[in-house]
KOLBADREN-860163 format. One record per atom (N, C-alpha, C): y, z, x. Coordinates in pm, whole numbers, plus 50000, padded with zeros to 5 digits. Layout:
REM KOLBADREN-860163
YZX;...
REM end
This chain:
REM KOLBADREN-860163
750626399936209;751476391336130;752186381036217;752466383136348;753046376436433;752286360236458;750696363336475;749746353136495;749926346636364;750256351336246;749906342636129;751326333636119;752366339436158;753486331136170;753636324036256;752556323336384;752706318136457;751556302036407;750936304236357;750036297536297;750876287436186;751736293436099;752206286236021;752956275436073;754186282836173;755036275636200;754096261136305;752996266436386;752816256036474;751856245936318;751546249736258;751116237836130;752206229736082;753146239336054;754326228636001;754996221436059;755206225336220;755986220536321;755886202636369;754306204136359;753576189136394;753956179536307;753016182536150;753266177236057;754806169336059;755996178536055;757676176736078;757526166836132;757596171436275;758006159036384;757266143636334;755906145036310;755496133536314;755976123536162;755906128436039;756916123135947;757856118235958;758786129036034;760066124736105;760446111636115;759636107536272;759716096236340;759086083836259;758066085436178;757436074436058;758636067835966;759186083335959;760226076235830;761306071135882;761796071336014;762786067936096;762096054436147;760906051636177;760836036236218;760496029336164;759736036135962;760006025835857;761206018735837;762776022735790;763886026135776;764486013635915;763926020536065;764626007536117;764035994036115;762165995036050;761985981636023;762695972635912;763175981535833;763875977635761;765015970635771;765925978635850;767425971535921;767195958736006;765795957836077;765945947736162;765385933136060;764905938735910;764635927035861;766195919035812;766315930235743;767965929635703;768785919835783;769265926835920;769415919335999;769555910036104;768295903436108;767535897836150;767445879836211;768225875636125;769295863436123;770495865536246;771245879536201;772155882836285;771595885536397;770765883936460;770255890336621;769835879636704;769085871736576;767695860636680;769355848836695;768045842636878;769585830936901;770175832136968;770775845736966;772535846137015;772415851437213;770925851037292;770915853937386;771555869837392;771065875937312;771165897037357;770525903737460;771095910637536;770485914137670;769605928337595;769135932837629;767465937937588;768435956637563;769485956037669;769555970437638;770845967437519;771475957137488;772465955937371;771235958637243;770235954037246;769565958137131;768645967837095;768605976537234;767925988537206;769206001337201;770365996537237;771696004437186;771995999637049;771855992936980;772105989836868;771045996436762;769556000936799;768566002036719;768716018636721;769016024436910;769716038136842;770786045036797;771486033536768;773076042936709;772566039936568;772016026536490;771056030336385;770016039736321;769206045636428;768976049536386;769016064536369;770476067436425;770956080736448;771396078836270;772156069236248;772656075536096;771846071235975;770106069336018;769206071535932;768546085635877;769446094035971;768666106535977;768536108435861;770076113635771;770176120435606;768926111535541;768406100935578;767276098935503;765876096835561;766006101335680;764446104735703;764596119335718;765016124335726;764626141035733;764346147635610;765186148135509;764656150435384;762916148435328;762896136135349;761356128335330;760766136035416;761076136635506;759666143835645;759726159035575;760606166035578;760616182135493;759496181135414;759586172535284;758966173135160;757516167735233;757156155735287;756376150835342;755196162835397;755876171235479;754596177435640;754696192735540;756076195735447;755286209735375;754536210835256;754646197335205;753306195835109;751846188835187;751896185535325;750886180435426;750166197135439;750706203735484;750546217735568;750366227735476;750876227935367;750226236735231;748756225335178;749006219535147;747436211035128;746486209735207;746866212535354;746126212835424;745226226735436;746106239735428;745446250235416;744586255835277;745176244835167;744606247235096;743036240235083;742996230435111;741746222135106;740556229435243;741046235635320;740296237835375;740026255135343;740526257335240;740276274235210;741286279935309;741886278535389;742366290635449;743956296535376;744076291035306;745116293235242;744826307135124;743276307335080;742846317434977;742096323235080;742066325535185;741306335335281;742646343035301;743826338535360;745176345135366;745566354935268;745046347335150;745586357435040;744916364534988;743646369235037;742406372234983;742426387435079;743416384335226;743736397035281;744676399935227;745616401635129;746566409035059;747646404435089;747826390935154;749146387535204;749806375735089;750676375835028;751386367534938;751986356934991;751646344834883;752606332334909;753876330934986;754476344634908;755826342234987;756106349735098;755096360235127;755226362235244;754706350335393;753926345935354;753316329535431;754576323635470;755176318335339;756436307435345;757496310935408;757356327035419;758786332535472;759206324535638;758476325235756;759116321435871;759536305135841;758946298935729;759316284635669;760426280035668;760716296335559;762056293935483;763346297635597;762646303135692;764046308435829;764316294135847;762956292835890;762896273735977;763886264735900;763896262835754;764176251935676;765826260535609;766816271335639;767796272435687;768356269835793;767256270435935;767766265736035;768356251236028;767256240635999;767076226535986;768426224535886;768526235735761;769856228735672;771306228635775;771226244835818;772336242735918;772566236236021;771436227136095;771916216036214;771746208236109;771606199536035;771626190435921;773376188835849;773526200635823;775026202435816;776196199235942;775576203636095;776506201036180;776346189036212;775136182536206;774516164436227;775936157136107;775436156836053;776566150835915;777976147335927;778726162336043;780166162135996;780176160436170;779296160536208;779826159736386;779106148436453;777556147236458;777406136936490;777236120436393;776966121136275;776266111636190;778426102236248;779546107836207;780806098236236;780516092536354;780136099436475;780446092236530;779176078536590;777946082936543;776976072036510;777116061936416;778046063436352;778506050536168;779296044736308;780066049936378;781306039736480;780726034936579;779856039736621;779576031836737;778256022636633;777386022036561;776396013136536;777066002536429;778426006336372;779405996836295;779665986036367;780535991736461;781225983136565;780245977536646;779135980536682;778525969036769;777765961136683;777585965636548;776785953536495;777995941736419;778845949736419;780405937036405;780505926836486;780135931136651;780625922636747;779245913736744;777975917436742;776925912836762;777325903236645;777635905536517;777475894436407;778205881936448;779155887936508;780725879436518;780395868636649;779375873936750;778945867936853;778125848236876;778405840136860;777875828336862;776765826436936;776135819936836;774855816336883;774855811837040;773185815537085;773125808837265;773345797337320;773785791337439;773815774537425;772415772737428;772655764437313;770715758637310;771485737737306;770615737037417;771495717537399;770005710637369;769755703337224;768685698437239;768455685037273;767225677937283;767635663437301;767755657737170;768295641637147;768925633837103;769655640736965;770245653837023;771485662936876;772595667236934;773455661636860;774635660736885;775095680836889;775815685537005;776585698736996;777325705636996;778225710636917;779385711536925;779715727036905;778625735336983;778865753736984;779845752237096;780085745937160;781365749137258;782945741437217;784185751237177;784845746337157;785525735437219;785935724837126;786765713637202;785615699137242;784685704737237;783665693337336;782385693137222;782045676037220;780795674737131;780025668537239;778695676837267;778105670337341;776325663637316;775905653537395;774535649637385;774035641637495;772345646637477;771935648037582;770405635237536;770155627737585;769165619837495;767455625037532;767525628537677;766385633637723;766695647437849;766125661437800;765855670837909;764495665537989;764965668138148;763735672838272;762765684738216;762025685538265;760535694838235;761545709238299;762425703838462;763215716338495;763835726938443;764555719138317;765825723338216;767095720438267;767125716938378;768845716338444;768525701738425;767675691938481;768475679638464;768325671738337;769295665738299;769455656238175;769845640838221;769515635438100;769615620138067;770455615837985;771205603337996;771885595837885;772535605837818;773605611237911;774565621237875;775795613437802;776035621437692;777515612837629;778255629337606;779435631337619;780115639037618;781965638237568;782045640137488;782955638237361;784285650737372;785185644137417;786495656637468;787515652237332;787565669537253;788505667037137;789725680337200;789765681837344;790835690837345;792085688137299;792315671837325;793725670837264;794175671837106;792815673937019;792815675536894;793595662236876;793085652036895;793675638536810;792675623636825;791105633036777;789735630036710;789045624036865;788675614036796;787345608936951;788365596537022;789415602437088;789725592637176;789515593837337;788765600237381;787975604437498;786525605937486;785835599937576;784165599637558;783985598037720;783165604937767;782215602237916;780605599437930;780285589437942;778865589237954;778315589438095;777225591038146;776605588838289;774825591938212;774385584238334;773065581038362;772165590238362;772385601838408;772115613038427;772905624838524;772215633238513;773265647438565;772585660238559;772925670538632;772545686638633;773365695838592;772795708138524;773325717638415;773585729238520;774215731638572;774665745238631;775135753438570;774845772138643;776075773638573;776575786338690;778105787638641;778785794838773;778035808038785;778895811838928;778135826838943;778645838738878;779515835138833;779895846038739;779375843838598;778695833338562;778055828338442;778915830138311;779995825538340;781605823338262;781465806738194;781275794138298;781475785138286;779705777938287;779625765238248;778465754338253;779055741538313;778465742238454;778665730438505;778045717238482;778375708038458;777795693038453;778165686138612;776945680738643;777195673338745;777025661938730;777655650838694;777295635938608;776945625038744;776285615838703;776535608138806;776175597438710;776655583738794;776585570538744;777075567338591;778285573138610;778915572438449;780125566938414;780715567438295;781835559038310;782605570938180;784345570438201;784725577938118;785625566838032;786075565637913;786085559237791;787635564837768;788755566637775;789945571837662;790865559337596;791525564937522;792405563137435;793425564337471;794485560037521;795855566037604;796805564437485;796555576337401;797515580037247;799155584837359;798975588437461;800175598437507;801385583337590;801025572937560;801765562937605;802785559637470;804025556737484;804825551637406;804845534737342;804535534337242;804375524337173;802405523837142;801895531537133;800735529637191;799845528137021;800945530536903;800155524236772;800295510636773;800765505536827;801075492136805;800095485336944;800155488637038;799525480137187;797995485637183;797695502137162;796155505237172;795905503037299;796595512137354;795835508437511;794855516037566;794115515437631;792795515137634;792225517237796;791855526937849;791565528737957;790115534138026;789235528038101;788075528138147;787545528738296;786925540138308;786705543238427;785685547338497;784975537938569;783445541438668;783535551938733;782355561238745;782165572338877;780915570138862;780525575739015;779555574739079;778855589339057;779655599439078;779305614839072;781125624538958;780865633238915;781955638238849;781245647838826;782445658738817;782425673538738;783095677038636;782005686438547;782705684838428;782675702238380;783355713638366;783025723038368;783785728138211;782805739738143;782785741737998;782915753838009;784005761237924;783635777237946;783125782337830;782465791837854;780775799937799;781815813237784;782785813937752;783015829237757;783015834237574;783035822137505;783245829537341;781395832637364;780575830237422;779035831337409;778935843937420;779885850637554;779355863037570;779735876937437;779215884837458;779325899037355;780655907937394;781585901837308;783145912437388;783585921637270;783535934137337;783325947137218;784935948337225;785055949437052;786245955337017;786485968237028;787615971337017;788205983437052;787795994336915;786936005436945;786866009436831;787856022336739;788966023236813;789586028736774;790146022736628;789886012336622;789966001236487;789266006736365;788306013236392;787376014836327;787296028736252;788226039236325;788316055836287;788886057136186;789756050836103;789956053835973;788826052935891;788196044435915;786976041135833;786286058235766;786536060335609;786036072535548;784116077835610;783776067235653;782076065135695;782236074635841;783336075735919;783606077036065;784176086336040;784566100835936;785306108236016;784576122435974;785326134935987;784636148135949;785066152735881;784856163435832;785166172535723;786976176235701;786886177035841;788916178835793;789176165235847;789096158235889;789516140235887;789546138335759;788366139335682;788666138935523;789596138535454;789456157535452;790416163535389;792046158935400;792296156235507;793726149335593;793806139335497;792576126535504;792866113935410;793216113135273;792536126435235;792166122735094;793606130435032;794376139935133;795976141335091;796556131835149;796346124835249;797326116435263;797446105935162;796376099835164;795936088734943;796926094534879;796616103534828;797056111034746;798206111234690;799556115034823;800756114234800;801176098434803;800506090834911;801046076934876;800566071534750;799426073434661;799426068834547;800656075534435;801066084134417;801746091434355;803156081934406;803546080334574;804686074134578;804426059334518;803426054434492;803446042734477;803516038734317;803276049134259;803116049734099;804756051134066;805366063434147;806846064534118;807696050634118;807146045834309;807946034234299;807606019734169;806576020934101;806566006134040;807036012533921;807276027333844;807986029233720;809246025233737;809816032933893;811636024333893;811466012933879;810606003633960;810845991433951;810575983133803;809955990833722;809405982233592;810775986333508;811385999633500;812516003633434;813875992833468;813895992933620;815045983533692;815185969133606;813855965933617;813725955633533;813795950433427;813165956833338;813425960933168;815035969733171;815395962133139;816775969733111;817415975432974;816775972932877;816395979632729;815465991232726;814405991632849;813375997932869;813316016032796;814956020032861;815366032032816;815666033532669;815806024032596;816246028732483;815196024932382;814336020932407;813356011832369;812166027532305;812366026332164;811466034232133;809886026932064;809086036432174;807726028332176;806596035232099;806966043232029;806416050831923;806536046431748;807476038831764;807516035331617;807016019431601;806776017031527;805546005131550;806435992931371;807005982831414;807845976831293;806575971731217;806775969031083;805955959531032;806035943831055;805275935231021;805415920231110;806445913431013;806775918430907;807815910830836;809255916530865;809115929730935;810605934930959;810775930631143;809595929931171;810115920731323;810465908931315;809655900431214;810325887331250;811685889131181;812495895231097;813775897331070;814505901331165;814065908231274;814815916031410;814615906031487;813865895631507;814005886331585;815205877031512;815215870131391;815765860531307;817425864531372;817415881331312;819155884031316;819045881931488;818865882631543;818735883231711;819655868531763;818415861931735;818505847331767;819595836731667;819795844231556;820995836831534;822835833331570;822235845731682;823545849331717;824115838631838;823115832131912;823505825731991;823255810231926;823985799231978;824155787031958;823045782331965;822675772831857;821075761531862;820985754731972;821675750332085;821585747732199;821065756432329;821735770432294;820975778832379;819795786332327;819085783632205;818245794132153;816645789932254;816715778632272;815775772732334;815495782032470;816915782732569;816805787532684;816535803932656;817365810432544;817025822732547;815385825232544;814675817732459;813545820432405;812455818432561;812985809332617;812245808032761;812565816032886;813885820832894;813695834832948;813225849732952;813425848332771;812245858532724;810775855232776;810325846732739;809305841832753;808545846232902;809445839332996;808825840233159;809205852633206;809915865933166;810625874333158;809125882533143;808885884532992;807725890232955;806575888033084;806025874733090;804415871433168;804885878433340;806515876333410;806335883933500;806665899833488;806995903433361;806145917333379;804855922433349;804125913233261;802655915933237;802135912233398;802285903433466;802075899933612;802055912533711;803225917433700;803295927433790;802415938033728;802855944133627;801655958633603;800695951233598;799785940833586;798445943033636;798265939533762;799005936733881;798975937134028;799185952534055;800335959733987;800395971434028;799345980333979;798335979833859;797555987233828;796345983233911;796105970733983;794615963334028;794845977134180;796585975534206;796285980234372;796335999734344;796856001534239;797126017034195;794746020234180;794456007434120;793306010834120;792316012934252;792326000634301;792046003134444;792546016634534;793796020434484;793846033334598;792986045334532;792726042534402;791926055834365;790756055234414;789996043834435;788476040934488;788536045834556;789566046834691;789386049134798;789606064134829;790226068334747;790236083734731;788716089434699;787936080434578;786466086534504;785416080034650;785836072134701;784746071834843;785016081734952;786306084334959;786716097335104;785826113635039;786276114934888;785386128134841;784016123734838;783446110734810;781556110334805;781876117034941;781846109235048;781146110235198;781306127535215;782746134635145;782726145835187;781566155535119;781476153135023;780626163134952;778916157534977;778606145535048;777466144435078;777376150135172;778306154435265;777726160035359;777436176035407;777456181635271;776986194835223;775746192835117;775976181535035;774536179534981;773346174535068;773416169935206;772496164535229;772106175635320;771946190835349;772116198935447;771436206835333;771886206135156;771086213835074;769966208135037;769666194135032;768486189134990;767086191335030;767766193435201;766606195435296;766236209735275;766916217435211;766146228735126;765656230935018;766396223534974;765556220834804;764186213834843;763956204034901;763206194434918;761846204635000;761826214735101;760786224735113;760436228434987;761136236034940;760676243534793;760136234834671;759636223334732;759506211634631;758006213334699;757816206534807;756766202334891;755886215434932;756586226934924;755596240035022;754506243134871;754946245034759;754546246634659;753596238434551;753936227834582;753276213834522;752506213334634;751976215334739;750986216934791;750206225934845;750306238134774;749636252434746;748536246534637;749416239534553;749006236334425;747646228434415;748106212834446;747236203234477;745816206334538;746436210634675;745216215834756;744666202534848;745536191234840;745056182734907;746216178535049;745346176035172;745786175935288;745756160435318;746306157535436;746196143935493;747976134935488;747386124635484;748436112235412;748246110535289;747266108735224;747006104835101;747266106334988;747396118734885;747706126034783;749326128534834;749366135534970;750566142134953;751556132834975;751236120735019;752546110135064;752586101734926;751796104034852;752126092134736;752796099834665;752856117534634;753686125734559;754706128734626;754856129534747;756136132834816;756996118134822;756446105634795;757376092634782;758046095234649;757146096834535;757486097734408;758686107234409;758696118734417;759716130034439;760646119934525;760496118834692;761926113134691;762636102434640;761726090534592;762286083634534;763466087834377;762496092934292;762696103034198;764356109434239;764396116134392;765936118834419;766526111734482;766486101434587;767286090134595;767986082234461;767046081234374;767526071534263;768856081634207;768076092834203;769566100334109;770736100534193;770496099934286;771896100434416;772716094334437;771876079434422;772316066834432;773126060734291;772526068034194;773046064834044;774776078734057;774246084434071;775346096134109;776626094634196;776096087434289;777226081034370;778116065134345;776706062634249;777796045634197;779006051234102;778446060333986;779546066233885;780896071533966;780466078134082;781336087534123;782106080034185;781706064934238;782756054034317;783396050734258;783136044834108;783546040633966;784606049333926;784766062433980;785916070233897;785246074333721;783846068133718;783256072933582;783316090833565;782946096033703;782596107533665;783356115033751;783576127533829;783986133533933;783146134634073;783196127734215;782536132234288;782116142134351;782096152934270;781426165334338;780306163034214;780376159434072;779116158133994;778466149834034;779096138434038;777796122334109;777086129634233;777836131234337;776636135834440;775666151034403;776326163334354;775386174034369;774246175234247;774846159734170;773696158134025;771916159034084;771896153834172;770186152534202;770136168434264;770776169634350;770236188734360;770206193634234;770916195134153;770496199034035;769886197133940;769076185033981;768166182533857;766566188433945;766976188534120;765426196434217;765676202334217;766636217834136;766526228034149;765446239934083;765646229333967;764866238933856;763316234933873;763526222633930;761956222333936;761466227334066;762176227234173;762036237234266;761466253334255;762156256734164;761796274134134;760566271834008;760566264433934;759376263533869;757856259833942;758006250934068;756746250234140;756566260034203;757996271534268;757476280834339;757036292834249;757476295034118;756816301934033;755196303534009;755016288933998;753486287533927;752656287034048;753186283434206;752876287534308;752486301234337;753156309734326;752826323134317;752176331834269;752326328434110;751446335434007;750056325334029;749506317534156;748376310234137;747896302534000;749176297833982;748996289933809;748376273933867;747856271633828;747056258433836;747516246733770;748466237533836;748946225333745;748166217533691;746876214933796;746116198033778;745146207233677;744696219633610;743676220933569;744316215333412;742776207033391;742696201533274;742876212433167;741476215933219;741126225533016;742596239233054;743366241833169;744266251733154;745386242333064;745506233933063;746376221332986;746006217132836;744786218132802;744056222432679;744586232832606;744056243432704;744166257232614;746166257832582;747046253032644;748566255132663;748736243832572;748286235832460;748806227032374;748076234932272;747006240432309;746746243132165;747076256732142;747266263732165;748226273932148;749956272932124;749926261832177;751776255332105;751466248131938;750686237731923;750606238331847;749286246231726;748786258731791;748076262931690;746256256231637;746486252131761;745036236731751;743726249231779;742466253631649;741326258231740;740686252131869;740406258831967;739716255232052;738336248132034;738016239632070;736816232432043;735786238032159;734436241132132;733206245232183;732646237332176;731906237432321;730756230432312;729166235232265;
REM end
């Protein structure tokens, strides 16, 4: 029995791994289409973007592992089945579920590092692949200087270049446009030509101009709207130096980033989702004082009895007659602006009372996904080991177009499960554990008909099971 478990597990083992990594570098072809705009350009040094592709694709796991489960144990049951050895196994007296058993150790193991992945490593992969793709976005494009286009990626300075050398350092019919003083184009330098350096610390871009002349505006002279004076000046050679430092990639501090509900663990959670909690509650207390403070009838004001419209406008009539036709005007307009800034405030205070609840129904998703996604990867065997007992078909082919269907099939519910549950439509422990429960039952129903060797795809067994529901004779040939 040892050899046969040893047999199983090294069938399933392969299958795993190699799914695995498929569905993990579908997933990052994906991200890099996504963002893809954000990368090209900006001059990224080779290991900024192979650190960026694995802190990605560390928190792709919850969705390639699932897929690979369902994937390599409906691969590895179809596989034994298509080749008979699956009814040679059982043909020596050994049962389905005795087969599946070292599976099912395996695919507890996998739920429980799946579970510690989630709450220990997946936070701190959301922070580090957050934050560097923040800085990377935030990062400005490379100096690219083309000829005869005007450029202005370096602050303060518009520059142009009319013709590059074949070299790349030297240029032609340089014009160079200084707006540091922020008081528009009253500085301009041109020269004949010149060389593009740049320092050794590659901070700054040197210009080395020669045969040029510089152009200002002398705005900083007194009287100078009225005279326009005007100052012009030959060189032979000049330096002109630009600093390159917004170009480079400067990582924020990510301690910025740890509140973030995506970044923390299971009791980080828990911490947030009481800390919400009581400040929403203080914040509800504080806008009733403040709406009462305000309304100063508020207390006596019974809001249960409802006047008819001919006995209000009489409660208005006796009201307003009481004060002088001179002031009825002003009363009526303090009422007036009185009313709209309290309709003003309760719906500012209900927009932000709303917002803090979101943020409460996103701190419970992340928590309770990260016990659903530790159960899926067990549900998701008992989906795949069985449905491919069944089938009997091995490879990529059959079993990857039914194992997409299935996960898609539970992504969608997850994803529908988790919009409600953001919404405050439903409770987030139902939005997320809704798709385990809709693969549960069909879980134990494939491993049922798995067992008892019930045959899904057979036709005429699908025949004979309608017509016996509804009572239909069997037709002979």
């Amino acid at each position: 029995m040892k050899k046969l478990d040893f047999f199983i597990l090294k069938s399933y083992l392969g299958p795993l791994v190699m799914t695995f990594f498929i569905a993990l570098f579908i997933l990052l072809m994906q991200f890099l289409w996504k963002y893809i705009d954000d990368l090209v350009g900006k001059g990224l040094e080779w290991y900024v973007i192979v650190k960026l592709l694995f802190f990605f694709s560390a928190t792709f796991v919850p969705l390639a592992l699932p897929l690979a489960i369902l994937l390599s144990s409906l691969m590895m049951f179809g596989n034994l089945g298509e080749h008979y050895e699956l009814v040679t196994i059982k043909a020596a007296g050994i049962s389905l579920s005795r087969i599946m058993r070292p599976l099912i150790i395996v695919s507890i193991v996998i739920s429980a590092l799946a579970f510690y992945y989630s709450n220990v490593v997946l936070p701190m992969a959301n922070l580090k692949s957050l934050s560097l793709l923040y800085d990377v976005r935030e990062k400005k494009l490379a100096f690219n200087l083309k000829e005869g286009v005007f450029y202005n990626g370096i602050e303060g300075f518009i520059i142009r270049v009319g013709k590059k050398e074949k070299d790349g350092n030297t240029i032609r019919e340089v014009m160079v446009y200084d707006h540091t003083k922020r008081m528009g184009n009253v500085s301009l330098t041109t020269a004949e030509w010149g060389k593009m350096e740049l320092s050794p610390d590659k901070r700054f871009l040197v210009f080395r101009l020669y045969n040029g002349i510089n152009y200002e505006e002398r705005v900083d002279l007194r009287g100078n709207e009225i005279s326009r004076p005007f100052q012009r000046t030959k060189f032979t050679q000049q330096y002109q130096m630009f600093d390159l430092s917004a170009f480079q990639l400067t990582r924020t501090d990510e301690n910025l980033f740890k509140n973030n509900f995506e970044m923390q663990n299971i009791n980080q959670l828990s911490f947030s989702i009481d800390s919400i909690k009581v400040q929403l509650a203080a914040e509800q207390e504080s806008y009733q004082k403040n709406f009462i403070s305000t309304m100063q009838f508020y207390k006596t004001l019974d809001t249960t009895y409802k006047k008819p419209v001919d006995s209000t406008m009489r409660f208005y009539s006796s009201i307003i007659v009481n004060f002088k036709a001179a002031n009825r005007f002003k009363v009526l307009e303090a009422a007036k602006n009185a009313s709209l800034s309290a309709k003003q405030n309760l719906s500012t205070s209900h927009e932000s009372l709303n917002n803090r609840s979101k943020l409460i129904y996103k701190h419970q998703i992340v928590y309770h996904k990260k016990f659903a996604f530790s159960i899926a990867c067990f549900l998701l065997f008992f989906i795949g080991a069985p449905l491919g007992a069944i089938i009997r078909k091995g490879g990529l082919g059959m079993p990857a177009v039914i194992s997409t269907l299935f996960f898609i099939l539970f992504w969608v519910i997850s994803f529908g499960g988790e919009k409600y549950a953001a919404e405050g439509v439903v409770p987030a422990w139902q939005g997320i554990w809704f798709a385990s429960a809709v693969l549960l039952p069909i879980g134990l129903f494939l491993t049922l008909k798995s067992t008892n060797d019930a045959s899904l795809l057979d036709v005429d067994a699908w025949v004979r099971f309608f017509n016996k529901l509804f009572r239909l004779p069997e037709q002979r040939l």
